[in-house]
C-alpha positions as CSV (number, residue, x, y, z in Angstrom):
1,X,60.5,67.9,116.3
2,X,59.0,70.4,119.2
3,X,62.6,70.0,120.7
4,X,64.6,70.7,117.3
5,X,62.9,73.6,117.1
6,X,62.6,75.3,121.0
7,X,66.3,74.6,120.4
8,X,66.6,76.5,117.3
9,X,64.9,79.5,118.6
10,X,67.0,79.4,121.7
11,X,69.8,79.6,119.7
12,X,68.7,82.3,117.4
13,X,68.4,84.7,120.6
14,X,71.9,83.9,121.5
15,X,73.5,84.6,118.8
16,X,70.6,87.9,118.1
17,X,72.3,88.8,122.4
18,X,75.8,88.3,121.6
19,X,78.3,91.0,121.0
20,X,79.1,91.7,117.3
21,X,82.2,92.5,118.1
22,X,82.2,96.1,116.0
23,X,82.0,99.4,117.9
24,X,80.8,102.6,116.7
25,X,83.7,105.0,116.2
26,X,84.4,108.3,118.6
27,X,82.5,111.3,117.1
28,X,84.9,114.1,117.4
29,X,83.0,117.6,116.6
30,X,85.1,120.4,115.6
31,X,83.0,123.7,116.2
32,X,84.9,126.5,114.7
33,X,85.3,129.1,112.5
34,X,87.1,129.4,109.4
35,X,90.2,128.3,111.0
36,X,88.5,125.0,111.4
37,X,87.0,124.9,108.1
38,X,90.1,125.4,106.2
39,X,89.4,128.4,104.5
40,X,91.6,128.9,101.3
41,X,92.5,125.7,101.4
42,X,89.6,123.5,101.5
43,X,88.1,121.3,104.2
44,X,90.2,118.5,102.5
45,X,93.5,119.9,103.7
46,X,92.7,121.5,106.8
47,X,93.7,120.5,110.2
48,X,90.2,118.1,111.2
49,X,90.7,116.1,108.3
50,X,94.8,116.0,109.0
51,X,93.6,114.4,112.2
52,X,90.8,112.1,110.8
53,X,93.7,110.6,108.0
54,X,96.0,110.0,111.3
55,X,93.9,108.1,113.2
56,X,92.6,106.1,110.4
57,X,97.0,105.5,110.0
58,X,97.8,104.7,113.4
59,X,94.1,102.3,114.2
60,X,92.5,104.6,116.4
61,X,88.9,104.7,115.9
62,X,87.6,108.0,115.4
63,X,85.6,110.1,113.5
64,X,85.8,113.6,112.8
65,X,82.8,115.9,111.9
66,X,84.1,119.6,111.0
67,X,81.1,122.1,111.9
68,X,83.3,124.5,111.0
69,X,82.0,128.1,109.7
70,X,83.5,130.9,107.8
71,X,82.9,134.1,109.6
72,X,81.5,132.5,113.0
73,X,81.1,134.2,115.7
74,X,80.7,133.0,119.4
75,X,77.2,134.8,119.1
76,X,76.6,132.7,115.9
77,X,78.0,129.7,117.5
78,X,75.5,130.1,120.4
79,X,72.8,130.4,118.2
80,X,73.5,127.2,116.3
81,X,75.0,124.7,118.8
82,X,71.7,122.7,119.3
83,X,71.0,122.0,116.0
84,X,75.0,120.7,115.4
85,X,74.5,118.5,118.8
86,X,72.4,116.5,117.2
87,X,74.1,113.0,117.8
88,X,76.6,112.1,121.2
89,X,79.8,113.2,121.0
90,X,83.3,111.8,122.9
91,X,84.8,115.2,122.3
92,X,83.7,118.5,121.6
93,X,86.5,121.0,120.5
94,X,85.4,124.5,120.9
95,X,87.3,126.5,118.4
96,X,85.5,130.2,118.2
97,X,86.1,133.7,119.5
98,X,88.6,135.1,117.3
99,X,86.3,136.6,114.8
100,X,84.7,138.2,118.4
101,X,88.3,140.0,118.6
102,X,89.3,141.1,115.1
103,X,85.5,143.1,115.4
104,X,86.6,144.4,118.8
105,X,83.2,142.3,120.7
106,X,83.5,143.3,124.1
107,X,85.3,140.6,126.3
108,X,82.4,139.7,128.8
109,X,80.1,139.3,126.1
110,X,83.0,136.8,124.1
111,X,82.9,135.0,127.4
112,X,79.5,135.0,128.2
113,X,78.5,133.0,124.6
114,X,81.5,130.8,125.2
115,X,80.2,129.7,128.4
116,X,76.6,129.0,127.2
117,X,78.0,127.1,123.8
118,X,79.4,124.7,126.5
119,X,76.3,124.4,128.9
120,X,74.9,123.5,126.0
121,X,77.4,120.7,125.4
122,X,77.2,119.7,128.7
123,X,73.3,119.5,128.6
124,X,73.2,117.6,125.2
125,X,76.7,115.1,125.2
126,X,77.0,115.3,128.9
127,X,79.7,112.5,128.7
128,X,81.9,114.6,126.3
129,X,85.3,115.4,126.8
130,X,85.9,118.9,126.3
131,X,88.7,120.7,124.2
132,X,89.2,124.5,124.3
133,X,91.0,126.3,121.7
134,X,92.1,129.7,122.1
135,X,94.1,132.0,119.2
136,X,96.3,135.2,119.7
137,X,94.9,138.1,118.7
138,X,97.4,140.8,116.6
139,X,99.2,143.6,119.0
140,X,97.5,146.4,117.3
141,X,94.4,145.9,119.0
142,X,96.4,147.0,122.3
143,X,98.0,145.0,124.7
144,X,94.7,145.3,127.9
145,X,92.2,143.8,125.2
146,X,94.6,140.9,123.7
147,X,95.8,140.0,127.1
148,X,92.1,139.6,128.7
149,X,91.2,138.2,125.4
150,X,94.0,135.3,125.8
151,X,93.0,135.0,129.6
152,X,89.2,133.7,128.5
153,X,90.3,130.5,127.4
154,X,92.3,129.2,130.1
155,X,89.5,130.5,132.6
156,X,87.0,128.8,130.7
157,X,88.7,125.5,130.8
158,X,89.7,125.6,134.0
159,X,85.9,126.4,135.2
160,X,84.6,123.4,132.6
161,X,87.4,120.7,133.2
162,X,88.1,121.1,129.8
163,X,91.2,120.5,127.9
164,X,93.1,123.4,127.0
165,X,94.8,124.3,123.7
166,X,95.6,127.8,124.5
167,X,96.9,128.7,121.0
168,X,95.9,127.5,117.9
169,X,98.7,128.4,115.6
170,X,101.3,128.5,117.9
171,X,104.7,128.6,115.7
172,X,102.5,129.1,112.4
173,X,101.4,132.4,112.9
174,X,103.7,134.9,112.1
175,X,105.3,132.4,109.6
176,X,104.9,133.5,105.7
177,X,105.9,129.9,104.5
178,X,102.9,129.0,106.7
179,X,100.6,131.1,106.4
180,X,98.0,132.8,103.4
181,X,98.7,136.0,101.8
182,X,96.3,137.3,104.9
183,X,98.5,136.9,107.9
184,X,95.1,135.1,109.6
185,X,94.5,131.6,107.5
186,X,97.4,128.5,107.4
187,X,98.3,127.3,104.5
188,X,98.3,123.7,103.3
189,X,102.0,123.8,105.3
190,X,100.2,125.5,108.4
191,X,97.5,123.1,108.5
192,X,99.4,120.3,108.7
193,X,101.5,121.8,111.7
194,X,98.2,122.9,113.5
195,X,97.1,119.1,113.2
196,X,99.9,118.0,115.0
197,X,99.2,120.7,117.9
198,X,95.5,119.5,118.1
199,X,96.4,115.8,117.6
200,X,98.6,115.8,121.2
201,X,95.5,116.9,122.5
202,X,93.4,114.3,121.6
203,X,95.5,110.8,121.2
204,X,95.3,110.8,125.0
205,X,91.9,111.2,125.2
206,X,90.9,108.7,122.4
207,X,93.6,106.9,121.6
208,X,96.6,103.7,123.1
209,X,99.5,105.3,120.9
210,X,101.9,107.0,122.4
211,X,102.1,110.4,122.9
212,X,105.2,110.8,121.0
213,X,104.1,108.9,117.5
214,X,104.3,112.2,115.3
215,X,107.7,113.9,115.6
216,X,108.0,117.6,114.9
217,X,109.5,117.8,112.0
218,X,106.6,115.4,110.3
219,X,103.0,116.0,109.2
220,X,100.4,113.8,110.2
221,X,101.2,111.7,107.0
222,X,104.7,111.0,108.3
223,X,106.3,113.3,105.5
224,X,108.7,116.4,106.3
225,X,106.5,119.1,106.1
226,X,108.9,121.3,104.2
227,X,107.2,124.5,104.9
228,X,106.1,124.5,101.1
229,X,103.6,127.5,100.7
230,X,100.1,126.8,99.2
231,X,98.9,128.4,96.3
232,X,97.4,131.7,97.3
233,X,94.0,133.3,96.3
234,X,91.9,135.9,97.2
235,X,90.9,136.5,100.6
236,X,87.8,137.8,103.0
237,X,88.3,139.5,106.3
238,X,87.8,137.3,109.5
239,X,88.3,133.9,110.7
């Protein structure tokens, strides 16, 4: 009877040690603005959750957490980074700095919050893979401030290690079947195209697929993306 049951609780360890077999999926934080909330069009339909429905399509296990903020700054972004890096993250995409330019922030102090929002990263996740996102800025703000404001991002990458996407809405902005009423904010149309630009990024760093799965001339859903405008509504200044 002593033997049945040293036996018993042997066993019981063995199977409490063993592997379950399940893993925990890949946090991926998105830290913007309103671009990454979706503004005008709801979180729902913006480009984080475009990629979260992908992966969850193609078997790659990851899950997205959009900490994105109307109106952000890379001042406010500074000031609220700890309390979002709450939890380890695989990847931290840094998507902030164009509200900085529409207000005309001075460059060096853009850069200078950009750099200590990603000390902070690397303090708190320090295994996290990196992603920087940089937008274009409009020409009327004159060609020496949009140029040094484009040149922070792929300095700031190339000082972190960091992955670079070095515009956001490359071939959405500028487009009126892609974007809101605004000319600042994508549409459901724009979204979907911006997700695809992000998703390249990522599927390396998280993902077996190949690099190729999504085709350009398909969302993330694997439908032609039609250009069809979203309904428009009212809209606020900023990103």
């Amino acid at each position: 009877m002593m033997q049945s049951r040293l036996l018993g609780w042997l066993l019981g360890l063995v199977l409490l040690a063993a592997p379950t077999g399940a893993t925990e999926p890949a946090v991926v934080l998105f830290f913007g603005d309103s671009l990454t909330a979706g503004y005008g069009v709801g979180k729902e339909d913006g480009f984080p959750a475009r990629v979260q429905a992908h992966a969850d399509s193609v078997g790659c296990a990851l899950r997205v957490v959009n900490a994105g903020l109307a109106g952000e700054t890379t001042a406010g972004g500074l000031r609220r980074v700890d309390w979002i890096l709450q939890e380890p993250v695989a990847v931290f995409v840094l998507e902030l700095g164009g509200n900085d330019g529409l207000r005309g922030v001075p460059l060096a102090e853009t850069e200078r919050n950009l750099r200590g929002i990603i000390d902070r990263v690397r303090e708190k996740s320090q295994q996290a893979q990196l992603v920087i996102v940089g937008v274009r800025l409009p020409p009327n703000l004159g060609a020496e401030y949009t140029e040094g404001f484009a040149a922070i991002f792929p300095r700031l990458a190339n000082a972190s290690h960091a992955v670079l996407i070095a515009d956001l809405l490359q071939g959405v902005a500028g487009d009126r079947a892609l974007m809101r009423a605004d000319g600042i904010h994508p549409n459901v149309a724009g979204h979907r195209l911006v997700a695809q630009t992000v998703w390249r990024q990522l599927e390396p760093l998280l993902c077996a697929a190949p690099a190729d799965s999504t085709g350009p001339a398909q969302d993330l859903e694997g439908r032609h993306t039609g250009h069809t405008t979203a309904a428009e509504e009212p809209d606020e200044d900023g990103q």
